[in-house]
C-alpha positions as CSV (number, residue, x, y, z in Angstrom):
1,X,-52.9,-1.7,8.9
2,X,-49.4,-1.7,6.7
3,X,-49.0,0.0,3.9
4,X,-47.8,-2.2,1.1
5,X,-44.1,-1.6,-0.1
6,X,-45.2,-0.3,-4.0
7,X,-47.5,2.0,-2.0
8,X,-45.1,4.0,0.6
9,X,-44.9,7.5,-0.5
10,X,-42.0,8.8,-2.6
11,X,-40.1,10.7,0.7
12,X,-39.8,7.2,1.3
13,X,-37.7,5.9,-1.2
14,X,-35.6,8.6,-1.6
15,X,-34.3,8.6,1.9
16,X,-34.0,4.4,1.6
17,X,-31.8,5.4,-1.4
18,X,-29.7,8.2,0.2
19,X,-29.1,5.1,3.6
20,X,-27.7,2.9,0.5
21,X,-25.8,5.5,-0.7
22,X,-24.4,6.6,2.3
23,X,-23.7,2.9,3.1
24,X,-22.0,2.3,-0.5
25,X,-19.7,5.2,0.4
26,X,-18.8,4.8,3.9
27,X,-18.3,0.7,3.4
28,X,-15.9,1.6,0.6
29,X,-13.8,3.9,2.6
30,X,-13.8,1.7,5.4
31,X,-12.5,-0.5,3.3
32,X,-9.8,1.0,2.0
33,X,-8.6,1.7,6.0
34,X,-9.1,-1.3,7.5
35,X,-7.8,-3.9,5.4
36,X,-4.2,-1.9,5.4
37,X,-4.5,-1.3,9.2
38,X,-6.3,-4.4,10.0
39,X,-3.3,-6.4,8.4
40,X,-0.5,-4.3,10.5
41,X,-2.5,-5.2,13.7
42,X,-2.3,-8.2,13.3
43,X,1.3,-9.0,12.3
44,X,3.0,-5.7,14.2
45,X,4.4,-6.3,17.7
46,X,4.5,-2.2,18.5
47,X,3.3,-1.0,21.5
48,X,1.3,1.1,20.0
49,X,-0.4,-1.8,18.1
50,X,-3.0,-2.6,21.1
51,X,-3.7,1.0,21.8
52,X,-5.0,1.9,19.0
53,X,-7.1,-1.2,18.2
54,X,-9.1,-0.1,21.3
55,X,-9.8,3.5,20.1
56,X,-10.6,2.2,17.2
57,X,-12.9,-0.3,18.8
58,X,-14.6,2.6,20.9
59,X,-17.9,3.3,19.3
60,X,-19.0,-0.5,20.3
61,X,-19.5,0.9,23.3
62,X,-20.1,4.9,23.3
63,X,-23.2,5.9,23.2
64,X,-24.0,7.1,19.1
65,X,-25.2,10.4,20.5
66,X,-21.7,10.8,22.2
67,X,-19.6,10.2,18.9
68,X,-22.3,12.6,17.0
69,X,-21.7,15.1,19.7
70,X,-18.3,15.4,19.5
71,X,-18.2,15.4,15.8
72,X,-20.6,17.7,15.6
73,X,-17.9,20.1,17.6
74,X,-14.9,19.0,15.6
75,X,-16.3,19.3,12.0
76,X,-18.1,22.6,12.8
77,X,-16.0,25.7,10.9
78,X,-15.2,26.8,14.1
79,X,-12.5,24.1,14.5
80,X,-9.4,24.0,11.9
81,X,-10.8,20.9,9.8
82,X,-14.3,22.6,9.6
83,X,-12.7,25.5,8.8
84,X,-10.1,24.0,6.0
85,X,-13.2,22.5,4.6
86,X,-15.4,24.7,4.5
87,X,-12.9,27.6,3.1
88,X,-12.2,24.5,0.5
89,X,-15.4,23.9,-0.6
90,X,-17.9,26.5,0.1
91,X,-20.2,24.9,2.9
92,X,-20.0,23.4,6.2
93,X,-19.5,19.4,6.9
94,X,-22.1,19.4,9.1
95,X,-25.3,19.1,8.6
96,X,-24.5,17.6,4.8
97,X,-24.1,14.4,3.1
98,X,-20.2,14.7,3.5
99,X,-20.7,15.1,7.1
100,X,-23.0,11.8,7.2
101,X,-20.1,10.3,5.2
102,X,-17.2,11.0,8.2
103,X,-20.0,10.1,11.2
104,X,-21.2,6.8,9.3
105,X,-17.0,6.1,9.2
106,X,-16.3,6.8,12.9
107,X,-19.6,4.9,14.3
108,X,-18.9,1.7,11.5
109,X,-15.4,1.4,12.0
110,X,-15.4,-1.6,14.2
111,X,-17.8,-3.5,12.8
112,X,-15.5,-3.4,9.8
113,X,-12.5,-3.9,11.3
114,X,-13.3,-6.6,14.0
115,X,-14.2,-9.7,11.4
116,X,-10.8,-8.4,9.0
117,X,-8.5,-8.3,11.9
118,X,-9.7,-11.8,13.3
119,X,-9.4,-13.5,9.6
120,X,-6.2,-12.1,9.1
121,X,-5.1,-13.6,12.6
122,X,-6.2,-16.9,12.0
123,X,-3.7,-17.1,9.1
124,X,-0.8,-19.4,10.0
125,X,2.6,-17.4,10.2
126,X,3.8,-20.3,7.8
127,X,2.1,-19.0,4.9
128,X,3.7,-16.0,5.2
129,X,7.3,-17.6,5.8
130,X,6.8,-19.2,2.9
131,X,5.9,-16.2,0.5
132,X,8.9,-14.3,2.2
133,X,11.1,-17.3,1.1
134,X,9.8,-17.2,-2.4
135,X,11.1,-13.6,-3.2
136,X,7.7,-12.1,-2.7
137,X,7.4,-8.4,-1.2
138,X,5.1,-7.6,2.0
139,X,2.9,-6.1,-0.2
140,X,2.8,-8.7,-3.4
141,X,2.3,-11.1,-0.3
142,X,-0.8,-9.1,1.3
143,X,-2.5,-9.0,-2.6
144,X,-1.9,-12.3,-4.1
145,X,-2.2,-14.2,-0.9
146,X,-3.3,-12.9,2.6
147,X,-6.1,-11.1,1.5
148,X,-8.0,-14.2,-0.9
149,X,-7.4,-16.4,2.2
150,X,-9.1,-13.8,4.6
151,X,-11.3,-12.5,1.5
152,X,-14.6,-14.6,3.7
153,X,-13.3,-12.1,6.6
154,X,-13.2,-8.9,4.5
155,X,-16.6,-9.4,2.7
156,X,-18.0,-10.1,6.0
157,X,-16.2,-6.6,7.4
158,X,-18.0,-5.1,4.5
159,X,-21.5,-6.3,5.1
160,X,-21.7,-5.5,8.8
161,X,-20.6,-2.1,8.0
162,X,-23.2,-1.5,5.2
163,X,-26.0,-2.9,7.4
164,X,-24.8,-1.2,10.6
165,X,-24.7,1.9,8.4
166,X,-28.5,1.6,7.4
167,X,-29.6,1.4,10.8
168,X,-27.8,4.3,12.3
169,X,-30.2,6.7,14.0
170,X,-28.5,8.9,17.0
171,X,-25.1,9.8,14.9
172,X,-27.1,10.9,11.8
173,X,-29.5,12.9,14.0
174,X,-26.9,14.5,15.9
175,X,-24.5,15.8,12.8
176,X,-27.1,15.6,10.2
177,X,-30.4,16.2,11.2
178,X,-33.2,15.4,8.9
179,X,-33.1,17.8,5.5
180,X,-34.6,16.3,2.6
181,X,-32.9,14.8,-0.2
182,X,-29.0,15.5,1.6
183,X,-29.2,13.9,5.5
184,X,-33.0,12.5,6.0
185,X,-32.3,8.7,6.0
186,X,-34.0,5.7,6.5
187,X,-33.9,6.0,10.1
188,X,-34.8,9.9,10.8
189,X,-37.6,9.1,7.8
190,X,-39.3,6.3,10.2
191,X,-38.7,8.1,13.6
192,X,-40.6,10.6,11.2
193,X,-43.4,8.9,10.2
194,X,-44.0,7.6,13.6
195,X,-43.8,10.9,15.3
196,X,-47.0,12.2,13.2
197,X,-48.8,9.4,13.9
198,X,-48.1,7.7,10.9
199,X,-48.4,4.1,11.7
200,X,-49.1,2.2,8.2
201,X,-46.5,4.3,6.3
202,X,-44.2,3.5,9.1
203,X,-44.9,-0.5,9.4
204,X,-44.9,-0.3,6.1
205,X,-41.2,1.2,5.9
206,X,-40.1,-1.0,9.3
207,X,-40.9,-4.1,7.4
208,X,-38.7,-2.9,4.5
209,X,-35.8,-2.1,6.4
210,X,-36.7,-5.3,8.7
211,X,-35.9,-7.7,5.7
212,X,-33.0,-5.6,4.1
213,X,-31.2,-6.3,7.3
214,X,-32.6,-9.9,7.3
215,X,-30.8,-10.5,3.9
216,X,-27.4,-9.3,5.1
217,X,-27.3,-10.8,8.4
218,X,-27.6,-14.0,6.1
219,X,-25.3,-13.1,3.8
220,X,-23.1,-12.6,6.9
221,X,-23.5,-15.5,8.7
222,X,-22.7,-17.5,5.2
223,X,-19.4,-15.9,5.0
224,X,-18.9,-16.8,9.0
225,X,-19.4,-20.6,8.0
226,X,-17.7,-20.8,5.2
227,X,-14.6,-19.2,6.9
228,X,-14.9,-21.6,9.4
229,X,-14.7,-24.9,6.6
230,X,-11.6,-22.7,5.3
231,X,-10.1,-23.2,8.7
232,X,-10.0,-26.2,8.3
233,X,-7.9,-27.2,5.5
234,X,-4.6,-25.9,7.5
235,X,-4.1,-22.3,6.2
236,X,-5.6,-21.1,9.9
237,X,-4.0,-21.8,13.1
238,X,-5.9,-23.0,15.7
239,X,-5.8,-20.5,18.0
């Protein structure tokens, strides 16, 4: 048996709206740091370039209760940026919603980065010869230019980190927990649900989140097309 969706209880609903709150957040952040760094990657030639392109690639491949561990240990008041914080704003990092802010950054951050950085590098260097040549600054170039070419790239960036965001389960847990209201997401609610044996609340809520994730994959998978028929008309190199 499945409970319908107008019937799931109201603990429910609240922790599906603190996952797309959370995912809002973190997506718009990421945002805001990868398009900048994502667009020096992929023009810089410093050493440092690749080096850090692979840390920030780690969490495709550490374990989620890894990265919650350690952040766990580094936002905790006992270190100097727990500390700083918490003498700044009266409480802890972890174990709140700011704290599910910073994990849901770390753990997203490549699935962000990955489809800005390839867009960007699929730009031929021409274009930006030619916006050099026409007086334009590095910057006016990146605004008015680079970034509506790759925009397919960034949108896609965006999606994958809002959706990878609402299926987080081990970083949440680790550096959150599940408290009501300020870290229980969508996630911790179902591992709830199906840890008392609640199965028709739970399929009910699985189905839910099953489809929401549907919809963006879509949504993602548009974007990957429809960068692909911009590649075509010549402002991507082939490589």
């Amino acid at each position: 048996m499945i409970t319908p969706l107008w019937a799931l209880p109201n603990a429910l609903w609240i922790a599906l709206g603190l996952t797309v709150q959370l995912a809002a957040v973190s997506t718009l952040l990421l945002l805001l740091i990868v398009l900048p760094v994502g667009w020096w990657l992929a023009t810089t030639r410093n050493r440092i370039a690749l080096p850090l392109e692979i840390v920030m690639s780690l969490p495709l491949v550490l374990p989620p209760t890894v990265i919650g561990f350690y952040l766990l240990v580094l936002l905790s008041p006992e270190h100097a940026f727990g500390h700083w914080w918490q003498t700044q704003f009266g409480h802890a990092l972890p174990f709140s919603f700011g704290g599910l802010v910073i994990g849901s950054f770390v753990y997203s951050l490549p699935f962000a980065l990955q489809p800005v950085l390839a867009a960007f590098r699929m730009l031929r260097p021409e274009i930006a010869q030619a916006a050099y040549s026409l007086g334009m600054t590095r910057r006016q170039a990146f605004i008015h230019i680079f970034l509506p070419l790759s925009k397919a790239g960034v949108y896609s960036g965006a999606i994958l980190a809002f959706a990878h965001t609402i299926g987080e389960f081990g970083v949440v847990l680790m550096l959150g927990g599940g408290i009501p209201g300020v870290t229980r997401v969508a996630s911790i609610a179902l591992y709830d649900e199906t840890q008392k044996l609640n199965y028709p609340d739970a399929h009910g809520f699985a189905l839910l989140l099953l489809l929401l994730s549907f919809v963006l994959l879509c949504a993602t998978t548009a974007l990957q097309k429809r960068q692909e028929r911009w590649r075509q008309t010549g402002y991507f190199s082939a490589r």
